[in-house]
N, C-alpha and C positions, 0 to 999 in steps of 0.2 A: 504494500500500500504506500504508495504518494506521501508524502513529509511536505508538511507546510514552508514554504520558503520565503524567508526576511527579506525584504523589499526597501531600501533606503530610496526615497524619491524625492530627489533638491530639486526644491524649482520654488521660485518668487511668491506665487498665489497660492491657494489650498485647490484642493480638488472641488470643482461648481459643478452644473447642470451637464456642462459640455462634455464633462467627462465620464457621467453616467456610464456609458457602456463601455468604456474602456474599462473603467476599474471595475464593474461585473465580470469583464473577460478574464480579470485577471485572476481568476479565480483557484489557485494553488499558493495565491503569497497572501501572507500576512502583511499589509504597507506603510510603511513609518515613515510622513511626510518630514522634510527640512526646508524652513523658508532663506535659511542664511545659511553658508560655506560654513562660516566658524560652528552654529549647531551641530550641523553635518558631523564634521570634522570629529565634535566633543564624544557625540555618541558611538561616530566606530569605534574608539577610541576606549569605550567601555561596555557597548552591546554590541552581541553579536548581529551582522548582515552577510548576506550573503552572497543579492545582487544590488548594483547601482543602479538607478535611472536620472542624470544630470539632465538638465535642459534650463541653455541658454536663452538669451544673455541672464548672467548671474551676475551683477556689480561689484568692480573691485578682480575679480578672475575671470584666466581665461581658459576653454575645456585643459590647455594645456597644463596648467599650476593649476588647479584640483586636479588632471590624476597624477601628476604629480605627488602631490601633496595625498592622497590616498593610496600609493604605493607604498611611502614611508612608514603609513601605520600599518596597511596588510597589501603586500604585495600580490597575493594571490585570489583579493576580491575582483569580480566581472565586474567591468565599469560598461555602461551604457550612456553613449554621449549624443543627447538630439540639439542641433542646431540649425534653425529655419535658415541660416543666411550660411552657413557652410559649404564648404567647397569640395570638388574631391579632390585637390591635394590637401586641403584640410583632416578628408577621412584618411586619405596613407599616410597622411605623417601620425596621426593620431594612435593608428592600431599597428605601427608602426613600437609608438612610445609602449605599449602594452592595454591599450584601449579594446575589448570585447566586440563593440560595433559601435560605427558614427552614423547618423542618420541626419540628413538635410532636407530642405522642399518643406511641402505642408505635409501634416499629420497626413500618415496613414496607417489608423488604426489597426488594422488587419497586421502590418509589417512589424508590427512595435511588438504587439501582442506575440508574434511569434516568434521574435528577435527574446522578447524577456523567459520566455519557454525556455528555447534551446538555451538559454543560460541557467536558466535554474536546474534544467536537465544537468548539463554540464557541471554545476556543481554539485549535484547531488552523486554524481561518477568521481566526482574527484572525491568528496569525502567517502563515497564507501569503497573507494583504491585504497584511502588512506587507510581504514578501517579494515581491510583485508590485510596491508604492508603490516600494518600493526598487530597482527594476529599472529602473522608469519615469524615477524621478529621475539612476541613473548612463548617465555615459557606457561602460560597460565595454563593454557588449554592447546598442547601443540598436534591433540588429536585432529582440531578443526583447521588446521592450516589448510588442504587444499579442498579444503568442501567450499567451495564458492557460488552463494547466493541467498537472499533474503525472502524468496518467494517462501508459499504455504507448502509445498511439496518439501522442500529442502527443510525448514523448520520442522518437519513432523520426522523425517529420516534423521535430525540432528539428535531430537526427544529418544529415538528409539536407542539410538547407540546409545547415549549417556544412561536410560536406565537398563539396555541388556547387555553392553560392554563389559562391564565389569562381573558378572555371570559368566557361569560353563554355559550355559543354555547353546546348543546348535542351530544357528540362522540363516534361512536361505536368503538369497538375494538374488530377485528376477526384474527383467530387466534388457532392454535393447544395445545390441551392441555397441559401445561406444559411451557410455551413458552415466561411466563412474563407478560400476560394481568393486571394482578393485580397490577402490580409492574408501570405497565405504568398509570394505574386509577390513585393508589396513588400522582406519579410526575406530573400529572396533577390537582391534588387536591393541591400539594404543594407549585405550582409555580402559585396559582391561591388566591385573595385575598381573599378566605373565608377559605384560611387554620389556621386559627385562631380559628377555631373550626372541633372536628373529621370529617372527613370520614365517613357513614354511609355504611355499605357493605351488600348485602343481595345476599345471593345463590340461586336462582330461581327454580335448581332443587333439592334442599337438604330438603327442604319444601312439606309438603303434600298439593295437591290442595285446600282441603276444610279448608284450615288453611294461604296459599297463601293472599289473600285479605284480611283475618283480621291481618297479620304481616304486611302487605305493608300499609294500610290505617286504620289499629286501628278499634278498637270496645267501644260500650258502653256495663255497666253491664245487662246482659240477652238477650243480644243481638242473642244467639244462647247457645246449651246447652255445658257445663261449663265454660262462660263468668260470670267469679263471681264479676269480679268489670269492670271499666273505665282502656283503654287501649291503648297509643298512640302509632300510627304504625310506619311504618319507614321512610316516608315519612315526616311525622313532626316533625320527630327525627333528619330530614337533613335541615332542616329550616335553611336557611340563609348556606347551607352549601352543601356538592354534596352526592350524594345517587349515589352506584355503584350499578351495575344490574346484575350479573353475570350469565353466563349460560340464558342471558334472551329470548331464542329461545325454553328453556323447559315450557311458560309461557302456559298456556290454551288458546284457541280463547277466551274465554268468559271474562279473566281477561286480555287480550291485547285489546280489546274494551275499557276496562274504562283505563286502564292505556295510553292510544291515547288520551283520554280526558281531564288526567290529563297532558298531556304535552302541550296540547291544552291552555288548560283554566290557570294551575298551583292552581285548585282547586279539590276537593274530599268533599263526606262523611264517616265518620264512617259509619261500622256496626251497625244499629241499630237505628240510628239518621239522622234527616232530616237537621240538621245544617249542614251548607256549609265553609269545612275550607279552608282557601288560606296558599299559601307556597311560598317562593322565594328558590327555590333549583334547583341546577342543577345537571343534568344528564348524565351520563356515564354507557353506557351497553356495555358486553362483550356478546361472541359466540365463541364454537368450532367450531360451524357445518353454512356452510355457508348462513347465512338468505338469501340472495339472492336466492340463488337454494330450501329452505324450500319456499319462498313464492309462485315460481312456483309447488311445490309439493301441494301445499294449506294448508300447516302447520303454515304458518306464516303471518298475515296480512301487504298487500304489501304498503297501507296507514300506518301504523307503523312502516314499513320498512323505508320509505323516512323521516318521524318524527325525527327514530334514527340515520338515515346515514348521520345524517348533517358537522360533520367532522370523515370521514372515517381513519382507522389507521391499518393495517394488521400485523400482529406479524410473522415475520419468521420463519421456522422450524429451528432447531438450525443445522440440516444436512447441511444448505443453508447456515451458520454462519460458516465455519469449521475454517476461519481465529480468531474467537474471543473464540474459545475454547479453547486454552491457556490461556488467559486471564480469563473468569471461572473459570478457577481452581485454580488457582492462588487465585482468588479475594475467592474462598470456603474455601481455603489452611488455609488463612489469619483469615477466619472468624469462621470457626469449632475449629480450634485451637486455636484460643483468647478465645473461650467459654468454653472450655474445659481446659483451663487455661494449656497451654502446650507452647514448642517450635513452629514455622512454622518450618513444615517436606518440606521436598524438594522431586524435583519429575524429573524425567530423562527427558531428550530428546525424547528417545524412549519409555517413556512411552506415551509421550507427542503426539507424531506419533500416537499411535497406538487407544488412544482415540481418533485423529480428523479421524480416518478411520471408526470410528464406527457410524453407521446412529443414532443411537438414537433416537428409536423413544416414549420415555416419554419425550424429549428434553430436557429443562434445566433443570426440577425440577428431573429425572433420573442422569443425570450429577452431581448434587449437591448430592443425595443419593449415589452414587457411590464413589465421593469423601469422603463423612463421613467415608462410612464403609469401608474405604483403611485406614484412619486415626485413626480408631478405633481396626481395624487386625491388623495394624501395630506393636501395640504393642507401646516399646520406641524407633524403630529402627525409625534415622532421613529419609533415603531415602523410596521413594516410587517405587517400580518397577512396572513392567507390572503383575507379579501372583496377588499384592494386590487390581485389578479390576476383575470382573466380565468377562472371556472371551471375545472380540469382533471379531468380523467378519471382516474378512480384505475384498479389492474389490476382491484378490486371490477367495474368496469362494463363489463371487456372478458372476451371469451368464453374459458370455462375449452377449455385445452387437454384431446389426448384423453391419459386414464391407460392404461396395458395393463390390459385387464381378466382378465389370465386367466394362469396360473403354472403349470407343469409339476412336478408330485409325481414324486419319481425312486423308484422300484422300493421302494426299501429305504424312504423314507418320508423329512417332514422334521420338526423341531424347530418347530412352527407360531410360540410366542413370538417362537422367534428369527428366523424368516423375516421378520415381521411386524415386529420391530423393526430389522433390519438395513435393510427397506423403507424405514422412516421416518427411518431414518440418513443414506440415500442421499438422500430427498428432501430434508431439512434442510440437508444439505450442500450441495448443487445449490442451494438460496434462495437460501444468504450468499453462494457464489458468486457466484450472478449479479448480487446485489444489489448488491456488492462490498465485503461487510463490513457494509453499514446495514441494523441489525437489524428498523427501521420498515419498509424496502421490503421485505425480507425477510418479515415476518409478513404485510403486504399479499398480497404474489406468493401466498401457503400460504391464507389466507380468514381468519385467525388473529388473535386478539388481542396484541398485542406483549408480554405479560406470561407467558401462556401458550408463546409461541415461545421466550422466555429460559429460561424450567421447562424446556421439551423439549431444549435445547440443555447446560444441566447435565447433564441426566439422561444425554445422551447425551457427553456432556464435549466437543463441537464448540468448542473455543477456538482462537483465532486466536494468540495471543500466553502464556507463561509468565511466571507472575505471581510477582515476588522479594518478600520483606517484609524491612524493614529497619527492624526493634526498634533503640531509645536504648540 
């Protein structure tokens, strides 16, 4: 969910009649007007802001000496500079100084309104970078270092580790490829008190069958032909510590019989040997493919199904995440380029759009490739645009769902305006919904111009947030 954002707005007069629908538009910030520079000045100085909105002439300064003079207190606030008599050498030297955007001409509402968005977007990516860099660096919780993202899906998978983490209990994890399963094994191995010793991992389908069994439970020498000495498997490699199971739905019936066993008993034999070794280990398996539905297909035995479904955990397709793919990238931005031993390159808005309209379907671990290699095309250039990804498909080029085409007149008759606009109420709503707040995917999803979708959302007063003003 959306966070209110501090809105500093210098300007001479208060907010009057004219501005009515501008400050309804603005409806995500909280607005803290300043009639005078020196005000200005006092409060960043002791409240927090987030974004600026200057508008000249201001007496006594010029855009240049206020940002100026508001870098010295926080370098890192968005300045927003509107000046009706400005130039556009005015606006390059400006954003030039470190200025966010200059705006000249007469008011255009529409442009201002989406100019202050993409800023408050922007800084809401920059604080939860900062908020992830800072997570990375403590030792508080270094389980959560790479689970990246504030969505409801990621919050309810955070819950689950912290309270079965630190439990024996056996947890499957299902789950689209690509999607983080690994990543969730390990924070449950971390935040669990046998993480004092590794991890044991094993690929279930990356293993030939007839070599399956003697990697998971060990062999003696001659055991089978070229077993040339004594060989412990992985299984008491995990001793006192968790064995992941990956892909464990590519297992054979014949080697899901004994490994039922061992979950059973938490004992085995080698290959080869009639000695019986015990283990205290726990267990964590993953799946792309849904064992549930392999068990009714008769792929999967449905007594091992219940063994391993003892706390269940589903990993989201990242399509179903579009709110935390900014936050991705960001967190990839940070981490490719530390390795790389380079600057953080930065990365637009509209780039930033245009990747959450893409379904992705390698999901995260495609989004982290995709990132690399914009970072690596890019050359030394610090921005990222839209050419240095892989085209995506917007909803433009996928097939419009079906509408109802047809409505029941009741006896007595209806209000046709009103049916027709309650219509459009309903569907507006349902965009931002789905969109979750982002007003660009939003107009996308509808065929729409983003300028026209903000009109229709006035008109219809669809705001997310209640907007305070607080006059000097």
């Amino acid at each position: 969910m959306r966070q209110d954002t501090n809105l500093l707005w210098i300007r001479r007069t208060a907010p009057g009649t004219g501005d009515t629908t501008l400050v309804e538009s603005l409806d995500r910030f909280i607005i803290h007007v300043a009639h005078e520079v020196d005000d200005a000045l006092t409060r960043l100085r002791g409240e927090a802001a987030d974004v600026i909105l200057a508008e000249f002439p201001l007496p006594g300064w010029t855009p240049a000496e206020l940002l100026e003079a508001i870098q010295q207190i926080n370098p890192r606030l968005l300045v927003v500079i509107r000046e009706p008599e400005g130039t556009v050498a005015d606006a390059v030297r400006l954003v030039k100084l470190g200025a966010y955007h200059f705006m000249s001409g007469p008011l255009d509402e529409n442009e201002l309104i989406e100019c202050l968005e993409r800023a408050a977007e922007k800084r809401r990516l920059r604080t939860a970078a900062a908020a992830v860099t800072a997570s990375t660096a403590s030792d508080v919780e270094p389980w959560k270092r790479n689970l990246v993202g504030d969505g409801r899906s990621m919050r309810d998978i955070e819950h689950i580790i912290r309270l079965a983490g630190p439990k024996r209990s056996t947890v499957l994890i299902q789950g689209e490829t690509g999607t983080g399963k690994e990543l969730v094994a390990r924070a449950l191995h971390q935040i669990s008190p046998r993480a004092y010793l590794p991890m044991v991992a094993v690929n279930c389908s990356a293993l030939p069958e007839n070599l399956l069994e003697a990697e998971l439970f060990g062999h003696t020498k001659g055991a089978f032909t070229g077993a040339m000495q004594n060989r412990v498997g992985h299984f008491e490699q995990a001793h006192n510590s968790t064995l992941f199971l990956d892909e464990v739905g590519e297992l054979p019936l014949g080697l899901q019989a004994k490994l039922l066993r061992v979950l059973q008993e938490r004992e085995f034999q080698r290959l080869g040997s009639s000695e019986t070794v015990r283990v205290d280990v726990r267990i964590i398996a993953a799946s792309n493919v849904d064992l549930r539905e392999k068990v009714h297909q008769g792929g999967f035995r449905e007594d091992l199904f219940y063994r391993l479904n003892v706390v269940p955990i589903s990993m989201p397709p990242l399509r179903e995440r579009v709110a935390d793919i900014p936050l991705l990238v960001h967190h990839f931005l940070e981490k490719i380029c530390q390795l790389e031993g380079m600057a953080v390159k930065r990365i637009s808005r509209e780039t930033l759009d245009r990747l959450c309209a893409y379904p992705w379907p390698g999901n995260i671990r495609e989004l982290q490739n995709a990132v690399e290699m914009a970072v690596v095309l890019s050359g030394s250039r610090m921005d990222l645009c839209p050419a240095d990804f892989p085209p995506a498909p917007s909803y433009n080029d996928r097939p419009l769902a079906a509408v109802p085409s047809h409505a029941v007149v009741p006896e007595g008759g209806l209000d046709f305006e009103m049916a027709v606009a309650n219509f459009q109420r309903t569907i507006l709503d349902q965009a931002i919904q789905r969109s979750r707040g982002n007003k660009t995917l939003a107009a996308d999803l509808l065929r729409m111009k983003r300028t026209t979708l903000l009109a229709k959302l006035r008109t219809f007063e669809i705001r997310s947030n209640v907007v305070a003003i607080k006059s000097a």
